[in-house]
N, C-alpha and C positions, 0 to 999 in steps of 0.2 A: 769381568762382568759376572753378575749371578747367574745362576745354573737356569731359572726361570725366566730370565731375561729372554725375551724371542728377535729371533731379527726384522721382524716391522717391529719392533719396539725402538731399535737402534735407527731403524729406517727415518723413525718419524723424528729422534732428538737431534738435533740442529746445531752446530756446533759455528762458531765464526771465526776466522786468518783473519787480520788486519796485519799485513806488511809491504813497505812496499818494496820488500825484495821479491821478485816473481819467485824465486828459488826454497826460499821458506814457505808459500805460500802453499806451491805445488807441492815441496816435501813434508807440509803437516796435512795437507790435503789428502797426499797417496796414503799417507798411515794411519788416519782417520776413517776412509773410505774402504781399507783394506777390512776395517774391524765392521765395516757395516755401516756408520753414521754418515748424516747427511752434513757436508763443508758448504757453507756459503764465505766466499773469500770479497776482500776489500782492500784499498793498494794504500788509503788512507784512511783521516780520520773522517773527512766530509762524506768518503761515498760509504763508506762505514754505517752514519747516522740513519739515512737512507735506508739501507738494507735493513738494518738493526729493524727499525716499526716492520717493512715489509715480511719479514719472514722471523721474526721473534726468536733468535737464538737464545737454546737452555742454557751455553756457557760462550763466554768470548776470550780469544787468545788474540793481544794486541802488542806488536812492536812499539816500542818507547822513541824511538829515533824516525820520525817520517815526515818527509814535507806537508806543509799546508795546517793539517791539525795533527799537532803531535800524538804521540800514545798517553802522554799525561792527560793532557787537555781533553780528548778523546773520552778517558776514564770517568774524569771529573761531570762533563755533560752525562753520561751512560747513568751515575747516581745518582745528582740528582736529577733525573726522570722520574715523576712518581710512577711510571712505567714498568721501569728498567732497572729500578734502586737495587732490587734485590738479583738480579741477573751477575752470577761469579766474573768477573773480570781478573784474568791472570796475563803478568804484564811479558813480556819477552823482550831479550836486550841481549847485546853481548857483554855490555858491563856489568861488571860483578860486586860492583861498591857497594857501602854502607847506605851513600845519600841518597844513592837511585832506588835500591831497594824503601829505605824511609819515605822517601817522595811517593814512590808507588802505593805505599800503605796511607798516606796523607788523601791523596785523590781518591781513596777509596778500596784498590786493590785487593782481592782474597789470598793473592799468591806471585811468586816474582821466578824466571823461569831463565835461567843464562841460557843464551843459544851458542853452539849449537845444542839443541834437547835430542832427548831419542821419544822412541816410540812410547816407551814404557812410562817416561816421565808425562807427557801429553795425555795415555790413558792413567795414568796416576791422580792427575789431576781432574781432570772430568769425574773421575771414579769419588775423590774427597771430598767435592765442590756441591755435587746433585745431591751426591746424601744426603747431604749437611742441607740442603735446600729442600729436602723432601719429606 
């Protein structure tokens, strides 16, 4: 973070989990939270949609693999929103292929994320994403 960055600054950026492993969701949540930012979490892609208008998150970190609406599907509605188009989506998976990553970039995606991630890479990415958005 910039040196000017204040923490109601971090209070107020909104960041979003979509996984529906509870354990990812809690573990990107506690090291989010740890840096200051505000986690709104979602187990899929339906209640995702939902939350997404209600609380307007700056950037989304979505699992590729989840019942009901997948992280693709997921993505694809997030763009075209004329809403939400420009809202960073960085996809998260444990696979590490070619097609999933291409796929990801096809639906839209800004970035593709093998789990398990660490701290550093979740702020790495928030940190490339809003720039670039700003």
């Amino acid at each position: 973070m910039d040196q000017d960055t204040s923490d109601s600054d971090l209070a107020s950026f909104k960041v979003m989990v979509i996984d529906d492993s509870k354990t990812i969701r809690r573990t990107a949540e506690t090291l989010l939270k740890q840096v200051g930012y505000e986690v709104i979490t979602a187990t899929d892609g339906f209640e995702a949609l939902g939350k997404i208008v209600d609380h307007n998150p700056k950037i989304i970190f979505i699992d590729i693999m989840m019942p009901r609406l997948d992280g693709y599907q997921t993505c694809a509605l997030i763009k075209h929103s004329r809403i939400f188009k420009d809202t960073p989506v960085i996809m998260l998976s444990s696979k590490d292929g070619l097609f999933d990553r291409a796929r990801g970039r096809i639906v839209g995606s800004e970035q593709y994320l093998t789990k398990p991630f660490t701290r550093d890479e979740l702020l790495a990415a928030i940190l490339r994403h809003t720039k670039q958005a700003a």
